[in-house]
C-alpha positions in Angstrom: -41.9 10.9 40.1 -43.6 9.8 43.2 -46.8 7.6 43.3 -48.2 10.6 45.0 -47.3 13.5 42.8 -49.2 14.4 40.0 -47.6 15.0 36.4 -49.4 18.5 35.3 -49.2 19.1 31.5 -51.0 21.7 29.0 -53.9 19.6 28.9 -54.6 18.3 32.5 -53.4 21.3 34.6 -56.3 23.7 34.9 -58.8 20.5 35.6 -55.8 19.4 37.9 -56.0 22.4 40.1 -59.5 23.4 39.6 -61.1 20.1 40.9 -59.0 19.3 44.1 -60.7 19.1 47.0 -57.4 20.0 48.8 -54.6 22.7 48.3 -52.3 21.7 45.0 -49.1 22.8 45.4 -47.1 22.8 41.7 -43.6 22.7 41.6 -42.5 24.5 38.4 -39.3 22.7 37.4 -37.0 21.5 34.5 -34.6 18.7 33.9 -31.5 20.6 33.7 -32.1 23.0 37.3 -30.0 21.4 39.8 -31.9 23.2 42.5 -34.9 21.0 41.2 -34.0 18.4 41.5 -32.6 19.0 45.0 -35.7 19.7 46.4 -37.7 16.5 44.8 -37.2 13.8 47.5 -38.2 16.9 50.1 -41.5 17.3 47.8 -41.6 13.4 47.3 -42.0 13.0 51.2 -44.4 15.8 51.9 -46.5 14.3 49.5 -46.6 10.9 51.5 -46.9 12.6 54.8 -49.6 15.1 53.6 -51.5 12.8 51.4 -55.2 14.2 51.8 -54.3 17.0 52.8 -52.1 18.4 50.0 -52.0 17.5 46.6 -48.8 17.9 44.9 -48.4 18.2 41.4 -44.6 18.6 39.0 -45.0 20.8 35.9 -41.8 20.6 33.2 -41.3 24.4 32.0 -39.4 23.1 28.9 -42.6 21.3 27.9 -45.3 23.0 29.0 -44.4 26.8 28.7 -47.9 28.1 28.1 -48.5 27.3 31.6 -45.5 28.8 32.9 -46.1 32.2 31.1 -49.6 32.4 32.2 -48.4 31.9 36.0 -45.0 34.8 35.8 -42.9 31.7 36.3 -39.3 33.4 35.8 -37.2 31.5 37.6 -37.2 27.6 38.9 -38.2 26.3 41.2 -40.6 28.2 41.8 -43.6 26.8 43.6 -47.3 28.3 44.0 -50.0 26.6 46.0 -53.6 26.6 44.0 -56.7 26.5 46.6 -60.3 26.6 44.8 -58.2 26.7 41.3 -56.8 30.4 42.4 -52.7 30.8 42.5 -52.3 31.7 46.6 -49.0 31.6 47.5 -45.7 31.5 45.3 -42.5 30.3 46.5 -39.3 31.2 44.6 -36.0 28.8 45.1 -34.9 25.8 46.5 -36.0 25.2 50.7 -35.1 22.9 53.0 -38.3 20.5 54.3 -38.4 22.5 57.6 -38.8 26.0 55.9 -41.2 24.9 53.4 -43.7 23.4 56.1 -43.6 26.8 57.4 -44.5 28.2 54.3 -47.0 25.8 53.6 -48.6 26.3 57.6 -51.6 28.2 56.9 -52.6 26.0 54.2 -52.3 22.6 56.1 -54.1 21.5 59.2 -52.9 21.6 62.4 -51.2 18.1 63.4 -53.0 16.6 66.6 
């Protein structure tokens, strides 16, 4: 993982997401989804470009299935941006780094 990206587990996800002071966007993911791990280095840079701005965090649904239940988390990736601790957006499937700044617009501010 990144310097920048958080590793969520049972224990430290809901303090995680509850206590950022900026939108967490979790990436639901396993070791053995080859769409996974083709969008890592696109996470892996938006998490050095947005760094204060975005918080990015990688949960393993192999290890930590509680948390995936709780969130509907049928298929991976599937990623779902937490502002004030509350699931806001979900986002099903691999996306190129253009698309997924789109998707993540409204939650990022404007560059100057």
């Amino acid at each position: 993982m990144a310097g920048n990206i958080a590793t969520l587990t049972s224990a430290n996800f809901d303090e995680t997401v509850r206590s950022a002071d900026t939108p967490v966007l979790v990436d639901f993911w396993a070791e053995w989804c080859g769409p996974c791990k083709a969008i890592a280095p696109v996470l892996n840079e938006l998490a050095t470009e947005q760094a204060g701005k975005l918080q990015i965090g990688k949960l393993n649904v192999d290890d930590h299935g509680d948390i995936a239940m709780r969130f509907n988390v049928m298929s991976i990736p599937t990623l779902i941006v937490f502002k004030n601790g509350e699931a806001v957006k979900r986002l099903v499937g691999a996306k190129g780094k253009g698309q997924l700044l789109q998707e993540l617009a409204e939650f990022l501010p404007a560059s100057r």
